[in-house]
C-alpha positions as CSV (number, residue, x, y, z in Angstrom):
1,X,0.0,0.0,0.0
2,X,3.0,2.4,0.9
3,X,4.8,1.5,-2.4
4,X,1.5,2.4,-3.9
5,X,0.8,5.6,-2.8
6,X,4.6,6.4,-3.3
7,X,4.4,5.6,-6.9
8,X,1.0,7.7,-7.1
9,X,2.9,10.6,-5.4
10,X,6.0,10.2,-7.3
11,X,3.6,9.8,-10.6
12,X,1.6,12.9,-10.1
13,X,4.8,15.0,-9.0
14,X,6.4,13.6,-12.8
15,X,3.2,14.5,-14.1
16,X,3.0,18.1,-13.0
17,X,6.9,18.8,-13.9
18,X,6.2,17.7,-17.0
19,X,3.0,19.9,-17.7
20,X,5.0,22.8,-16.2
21,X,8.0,22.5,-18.4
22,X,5.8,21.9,-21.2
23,X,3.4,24.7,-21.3
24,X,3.5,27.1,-18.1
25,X,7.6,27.7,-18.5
26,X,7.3,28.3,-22.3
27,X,3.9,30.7,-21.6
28,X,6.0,32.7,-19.1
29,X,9.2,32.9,-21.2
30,X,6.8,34.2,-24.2
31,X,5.5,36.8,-21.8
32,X,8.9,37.9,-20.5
33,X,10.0,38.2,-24.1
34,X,7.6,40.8,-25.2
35,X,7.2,42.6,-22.2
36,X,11.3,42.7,-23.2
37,X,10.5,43.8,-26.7
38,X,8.2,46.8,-25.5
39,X,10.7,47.9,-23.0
40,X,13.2,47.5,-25.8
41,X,10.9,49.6,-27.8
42,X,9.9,52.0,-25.7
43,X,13.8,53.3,-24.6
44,X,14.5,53.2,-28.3
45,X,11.3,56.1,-28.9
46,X,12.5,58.0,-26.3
47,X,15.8,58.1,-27.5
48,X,14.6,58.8,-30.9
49,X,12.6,62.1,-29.3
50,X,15.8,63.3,-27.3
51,X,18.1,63.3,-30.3
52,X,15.3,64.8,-33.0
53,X,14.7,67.7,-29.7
54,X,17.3,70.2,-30.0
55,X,16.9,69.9,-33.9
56,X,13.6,71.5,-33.2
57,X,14.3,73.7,-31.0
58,X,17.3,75.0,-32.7
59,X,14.9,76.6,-35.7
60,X,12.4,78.3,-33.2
61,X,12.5,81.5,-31.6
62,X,12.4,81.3,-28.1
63,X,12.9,84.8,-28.2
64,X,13.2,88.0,-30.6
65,X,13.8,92.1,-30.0
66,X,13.1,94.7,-32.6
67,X,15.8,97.3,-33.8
68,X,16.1,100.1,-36.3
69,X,16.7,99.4,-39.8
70,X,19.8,101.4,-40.9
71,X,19.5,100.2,-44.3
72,X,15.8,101.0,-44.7
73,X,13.9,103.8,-42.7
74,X,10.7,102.4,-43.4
75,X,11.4,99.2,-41.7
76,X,12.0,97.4,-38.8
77,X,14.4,94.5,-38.0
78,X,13.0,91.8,-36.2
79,X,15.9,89.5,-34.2
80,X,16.0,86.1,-32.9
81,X,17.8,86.0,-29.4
82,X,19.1,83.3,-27.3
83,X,19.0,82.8,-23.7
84,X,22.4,85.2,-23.5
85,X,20.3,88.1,-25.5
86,X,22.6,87.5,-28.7
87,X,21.6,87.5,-32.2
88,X,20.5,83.6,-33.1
89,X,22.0,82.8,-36.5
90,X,20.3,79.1,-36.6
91,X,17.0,80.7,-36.8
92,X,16.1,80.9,-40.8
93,X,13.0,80.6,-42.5
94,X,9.3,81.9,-42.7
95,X,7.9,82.3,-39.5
96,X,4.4,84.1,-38.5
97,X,4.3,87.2,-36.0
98,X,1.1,89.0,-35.3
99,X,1.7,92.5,-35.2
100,X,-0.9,94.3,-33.5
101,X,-3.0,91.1,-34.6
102,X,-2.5,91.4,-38.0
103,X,-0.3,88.2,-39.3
104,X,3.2,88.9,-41.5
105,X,5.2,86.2,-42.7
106,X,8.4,87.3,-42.2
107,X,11.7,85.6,-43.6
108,X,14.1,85.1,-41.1
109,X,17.9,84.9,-42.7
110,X,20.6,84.4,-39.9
111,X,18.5,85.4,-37.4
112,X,16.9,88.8,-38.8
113,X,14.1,89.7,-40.9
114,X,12.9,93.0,-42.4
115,X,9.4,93.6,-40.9
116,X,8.0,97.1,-43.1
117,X,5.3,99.4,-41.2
118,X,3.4,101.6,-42.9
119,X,2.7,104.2,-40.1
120,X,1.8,107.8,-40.8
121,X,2.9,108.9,-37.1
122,X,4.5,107.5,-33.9
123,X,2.6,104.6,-32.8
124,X,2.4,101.7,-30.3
125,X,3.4,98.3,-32.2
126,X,2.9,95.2,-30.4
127,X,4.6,92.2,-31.9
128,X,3.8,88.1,-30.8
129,X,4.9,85.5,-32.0
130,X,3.7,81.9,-31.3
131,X,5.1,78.0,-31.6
132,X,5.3,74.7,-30.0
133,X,7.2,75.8,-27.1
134,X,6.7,79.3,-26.4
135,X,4.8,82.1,-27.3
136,X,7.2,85.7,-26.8
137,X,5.9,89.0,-27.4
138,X,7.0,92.4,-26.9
139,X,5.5,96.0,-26.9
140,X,7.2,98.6,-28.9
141,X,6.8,102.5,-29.4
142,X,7.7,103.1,-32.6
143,X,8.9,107.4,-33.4
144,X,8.6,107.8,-36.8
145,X,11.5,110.9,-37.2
146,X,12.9,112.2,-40.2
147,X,15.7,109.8,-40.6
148,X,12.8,106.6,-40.1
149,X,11.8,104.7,-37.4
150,X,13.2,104.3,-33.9
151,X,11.7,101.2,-31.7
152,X,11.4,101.8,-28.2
153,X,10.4,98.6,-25.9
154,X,7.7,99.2,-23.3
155,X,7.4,96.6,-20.4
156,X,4.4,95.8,-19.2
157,X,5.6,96.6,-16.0
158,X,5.6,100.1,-16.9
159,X,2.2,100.1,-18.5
160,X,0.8,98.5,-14.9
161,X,2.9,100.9,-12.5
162,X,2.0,104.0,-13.6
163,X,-1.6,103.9,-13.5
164,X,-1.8,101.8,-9.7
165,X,1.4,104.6,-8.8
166,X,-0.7,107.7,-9.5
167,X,-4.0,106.2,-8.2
168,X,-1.8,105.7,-5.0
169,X,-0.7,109.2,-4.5
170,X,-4.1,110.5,-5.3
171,X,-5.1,108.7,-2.3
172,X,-2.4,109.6,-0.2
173,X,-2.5,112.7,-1.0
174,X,-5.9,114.1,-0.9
175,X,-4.3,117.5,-2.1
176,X,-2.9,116.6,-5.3
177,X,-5.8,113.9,-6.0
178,X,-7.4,116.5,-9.1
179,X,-3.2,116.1,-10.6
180,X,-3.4,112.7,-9.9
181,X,-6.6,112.4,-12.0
182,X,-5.1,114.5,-14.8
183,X,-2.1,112.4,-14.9
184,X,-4.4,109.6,-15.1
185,X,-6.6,110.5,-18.1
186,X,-3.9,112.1,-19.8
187,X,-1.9,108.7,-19.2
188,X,-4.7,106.8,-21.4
189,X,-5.2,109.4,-23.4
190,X,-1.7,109.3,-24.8
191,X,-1.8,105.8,-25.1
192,X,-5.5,105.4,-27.1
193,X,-3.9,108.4,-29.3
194,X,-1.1,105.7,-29.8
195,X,-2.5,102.9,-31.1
196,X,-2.6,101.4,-28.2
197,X,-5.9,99.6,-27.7
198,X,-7.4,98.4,-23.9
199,X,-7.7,94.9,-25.9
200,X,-3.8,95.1,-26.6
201,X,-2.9,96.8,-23.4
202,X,-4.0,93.7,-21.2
203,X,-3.0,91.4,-23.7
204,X,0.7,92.6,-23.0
205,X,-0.3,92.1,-19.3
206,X,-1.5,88.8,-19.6
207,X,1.5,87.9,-21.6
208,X,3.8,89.3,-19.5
209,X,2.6,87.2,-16.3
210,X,2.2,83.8,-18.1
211,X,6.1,84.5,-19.5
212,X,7.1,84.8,-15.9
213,X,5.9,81.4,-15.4
């Protein structure tokens, strides 16, 4: 009786080795081989993304200032900068501004492009740009003089402090608060005469906080 239930024991024990050799160790191994292959796969995407990256990012403007034309009065010249506020002579191409929401394609060649403004007087100009990574803008006051036009860049700092700075004295200073006032309505006065719109003038806010961010 012992042999036989030794023989059963030692039967079922062959049995079950054998079925697990056969089918469960193969079912595993095929499993561990393609979670392999996605792991494999996966690690050769993302190095695929890190090397095509700074390709991308080389051709777009991250940032850009706006300077006199010397060569022509009636334009502006539009220049890529990098993080160190120098000229960016990767950047070439067609890229899209808005400037003061109208679009201009303008043709970037070692980091500068010709943007021309037909103004008839000395006007605020508010130039975006947007792409996958960043969207920088800046506010200029363009003089129009006789010898063309001279950009002038405007934070929006400035176009935020001066209006809270004279509210504040007017209520310090309940003597002055009729100045105050003045100053005040003169203040967007001078800007509405501009070309400066309330729609521009706290969209140059608004991207001024988000860029801080």
């Amino acid at each position: 009786m012992n042999n036989t239930c030794f023989f059963n024991f030692y039967t079922i024990g062959f049995i079950l080795k054998f079925s697990f050799t056969q089918n469960v160790l193969p079912f595993f191994t095929y499993k561990l081989l393609r979670i392999k292959t996605y792991i494999l796969g996966l690690f050769l995407v993302i190095g695929v993304s890190l090397q095509a990256q700074p390709i991308t990012e080389s051709n777009s403007i991250a940032n850009f200032i706006v300077k006199e034309n010397s060569q022509n009065g009636n334009q502006l010249l539009v220049q890529a900068i990098d993080t160190a506020k120098q000229n960016n002579s990767r950047i070439n191409g067609t890229f899209t501004f808005y400037v003061n929401g109208f679009t201009q394609a303008l043709e970037f060649k070692d980091g500068q492009a010709s943007c021309e403004l037909k103004l008839r007087k000395s006007s605020f100009i508010y130039f975006k740009h947007e792409n996958e990574t960043s969207n920088p803008s800046n506010l200029y006051y363009v003089y129009k003089g006789d010898s063309g036009l001279n950009p002038f860049k405007i934070s929006w700092l400035l176009l935020v402090a001066i209006p809270i700075g004279l509210v504040l004295i007017g209520y310090m200073f309940k003597k002055i608060i009729g100045l105050a006032i003045f100053l005040l309505a003169a203040y967007f006065y001078f800007n509405h005469s501009g070309g400066l719109s309330v729609g521009t003038f706290f969209e140059s806010v608004f991207d001024g906080l988000r860029n801080l961010f």
